[in-house]
N, C-alpha and C positions, 0 to 999 in steps of 0.2 A: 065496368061491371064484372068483368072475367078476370079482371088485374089480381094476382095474388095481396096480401095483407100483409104487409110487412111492420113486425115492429119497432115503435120508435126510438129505441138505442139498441141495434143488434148485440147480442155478444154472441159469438160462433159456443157452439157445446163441447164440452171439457172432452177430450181424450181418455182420459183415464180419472175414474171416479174417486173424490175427494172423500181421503177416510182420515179420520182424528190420529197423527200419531199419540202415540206414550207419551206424557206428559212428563218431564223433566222432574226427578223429586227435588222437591222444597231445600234449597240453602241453607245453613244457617248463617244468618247477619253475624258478621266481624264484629267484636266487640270493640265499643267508640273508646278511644283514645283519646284524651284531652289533657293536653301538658296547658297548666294553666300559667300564668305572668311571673309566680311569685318562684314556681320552681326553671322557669328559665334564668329569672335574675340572680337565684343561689348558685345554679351552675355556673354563670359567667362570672360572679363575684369570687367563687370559688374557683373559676381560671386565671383569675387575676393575681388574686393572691398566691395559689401557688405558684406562678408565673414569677411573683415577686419575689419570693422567698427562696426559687431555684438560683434567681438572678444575683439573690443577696450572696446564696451560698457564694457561687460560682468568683463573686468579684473579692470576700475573703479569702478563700483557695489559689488566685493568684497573686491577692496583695503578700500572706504567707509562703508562698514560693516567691517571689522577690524579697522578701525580708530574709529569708533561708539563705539564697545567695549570697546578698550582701554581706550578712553576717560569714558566710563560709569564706566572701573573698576577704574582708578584714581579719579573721582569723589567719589565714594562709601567710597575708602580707607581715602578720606579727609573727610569728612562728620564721620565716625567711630571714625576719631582723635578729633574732637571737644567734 
């Protein structure tokens, strides 16, 4: 009869009173990016190929520098004979 009331899920009372900070101002959303299938496969086709075409350069650039040679030492060896 004299027992205090207690309620049925205490929470003890806030220290220091809950005030709304300033609200963050509004983002704006990144604009969506979408690389879509067909300009991936241009890129990669397009690494391939020049991929190819360096590769072609490259292996005529030293078949002409062996041919350069060659020719320079048979020239040498005819020139010696005279």
């Amino acid at each position: 009869m004299f027992l205090p009331k207690y309620p049925d899920s205490p929470t003890p009372p806030s220290v220091y009173p809950h005030t709304v900070a300033d609200q963050m101002p509004a983002r704006r959303p990144a604009p969506q990016i979408s690389v879509s299938t067909g300009a991936v496969a241009a890129v990669l086709v397009g690494g391939v190929v020049l991929t190819a075409f360096l590769a072609a350069v490259a292996v005529a650039a030293v078949s002409v520098a062996v041919a350069a040679v060659v020719l320079r030492s048979l020239l040498r060896d005819q020139h010696r004979r005279r």
